[in-house]
C-alpha positions in Angstrom: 83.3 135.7 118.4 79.2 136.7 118.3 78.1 139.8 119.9 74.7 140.2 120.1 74.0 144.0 119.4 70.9 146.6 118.9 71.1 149.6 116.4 70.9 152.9 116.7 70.1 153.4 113.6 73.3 153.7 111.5 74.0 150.1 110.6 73.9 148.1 107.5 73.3 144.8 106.8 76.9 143.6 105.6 75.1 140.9 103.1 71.8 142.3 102.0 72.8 145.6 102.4 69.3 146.6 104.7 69.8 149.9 107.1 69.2 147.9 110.5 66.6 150.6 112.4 66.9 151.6 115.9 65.8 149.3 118.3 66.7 146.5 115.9 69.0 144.0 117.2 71.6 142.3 114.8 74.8 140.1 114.9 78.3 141.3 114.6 80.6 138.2 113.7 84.0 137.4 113.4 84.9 135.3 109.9 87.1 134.5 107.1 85.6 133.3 104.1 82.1 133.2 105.4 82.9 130.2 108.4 83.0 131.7 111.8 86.6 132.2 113.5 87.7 133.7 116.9 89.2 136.8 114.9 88.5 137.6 111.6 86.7 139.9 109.7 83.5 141.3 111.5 80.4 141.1 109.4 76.9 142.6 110.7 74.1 140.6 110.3 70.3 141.5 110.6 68.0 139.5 112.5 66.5 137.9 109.1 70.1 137.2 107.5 71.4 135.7 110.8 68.4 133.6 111.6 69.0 132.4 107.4 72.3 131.3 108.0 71.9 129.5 111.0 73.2 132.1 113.6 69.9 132.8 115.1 67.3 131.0 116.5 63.9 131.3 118.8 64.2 129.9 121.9 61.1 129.8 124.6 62.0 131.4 127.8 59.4 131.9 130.5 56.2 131.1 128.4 58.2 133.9 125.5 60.0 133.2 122.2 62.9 135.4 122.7 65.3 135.2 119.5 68.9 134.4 120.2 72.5 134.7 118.4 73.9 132.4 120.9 74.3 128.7 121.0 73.8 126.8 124.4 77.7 126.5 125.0 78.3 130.0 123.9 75.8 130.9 127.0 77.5 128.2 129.0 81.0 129.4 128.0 80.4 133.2 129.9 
C-alpha cells in the first residue's frame, strides 16, 4: 500500500540514505524484494528515489504540476 507522507524532519531515505527535511514529502511503501505488495516491508522513499523508480510522477492540476505517488486507480480506488 502507498502513503503519501511529508517529514518532519527525522526521516531517511531507505535507498540513498538522504535525511528527508521538513516539509518534504516522500513515499512510504509496502514490498518484498523491491516489487510492491499489499503488506510487506515498508520502505521510505524521497521524492527523487520514488519519481526514479516509477512511483512518482507530475501530473497538471488546475494550470499546476503537482507531483503525485498515486496512480489514477489508486485515486479511483478511495
Amino acid at each position: 500500500m502507498r502513503r503519501g507522507c511529508i517529514s518532519l524532519g527525522r526521516v531517511n531515505c531507505d535507498v540513498c540514505g538522504r535525511v528527508i527535511q521538513y516539509p518534504e514529502r516522500y513515499l512510504c511503501i509496502d514490498e518484498e524484494n523491491g516489487v510492491e505488495v499489499e503488506k510487506g516491508k515498508m520502505v521510505r522513499y524521497c521524492a527523487g528515489c520514488a519519481f526514479n523508480k516509477g512511483y512518482a510522477h507530475y501530473k497538471e492540476e488546475k494550470g499546476e504540476k503537482t507531483l503525485s505517488f498515486f496512480t489514477e486507480t489508486d485515486i479511483n480506488q478511495v
